[in-house]
N, C-alpha and C positions, 0 to 999 in steps of 0.2 A: 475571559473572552472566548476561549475557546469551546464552553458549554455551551454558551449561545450559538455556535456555528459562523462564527464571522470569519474564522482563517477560510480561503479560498482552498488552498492546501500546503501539508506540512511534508515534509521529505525525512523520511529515515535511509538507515543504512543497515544491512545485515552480511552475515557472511554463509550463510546458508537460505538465499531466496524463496527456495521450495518448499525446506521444512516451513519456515515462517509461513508462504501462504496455504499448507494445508493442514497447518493448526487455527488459521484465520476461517477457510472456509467450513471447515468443521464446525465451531463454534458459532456457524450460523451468520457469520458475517455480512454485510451487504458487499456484494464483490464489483468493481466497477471495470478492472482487466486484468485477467490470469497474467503469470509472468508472460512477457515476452519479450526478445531481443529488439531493440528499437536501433533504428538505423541510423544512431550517433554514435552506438558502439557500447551503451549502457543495457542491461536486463533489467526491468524491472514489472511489476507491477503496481496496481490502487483498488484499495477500499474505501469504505465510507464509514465512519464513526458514528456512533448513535446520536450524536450534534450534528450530524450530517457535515461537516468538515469531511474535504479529502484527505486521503494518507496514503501517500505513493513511498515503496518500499525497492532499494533498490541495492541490486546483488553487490557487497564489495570485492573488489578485486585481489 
């Protein structure tokens, strides 16, 4: 399913946010938001997969 693009979006987790996304934008990635601090108290950012499925990446603690 997921080749098709039908997940709306899938959640990971890293322990180095940054590195991750600027190995993503390097690679030419579709970027949808650089990291940023969101005001729930989580970092993260979202790309888009070449299924076009969302992938929000988010910093762990």
């Amino acid at each position: 399913m997921m080749a098709k693009g039908t997940y709306q979006s899938i959640m990971l987790a890293t322990k180095d946010l940054d590195g991750v996304f600027a190995k993503l934008e390097s690679s030419g990635a579709e970027i949808m938001q650089e990291p940023i601090d969101q005001q729930w108290g989580s970092r993260d950012c979202a790309v888009r997969d070449p299924s076009g499925n969302t992938v929000r990446i988010q910093q762990l603690s």
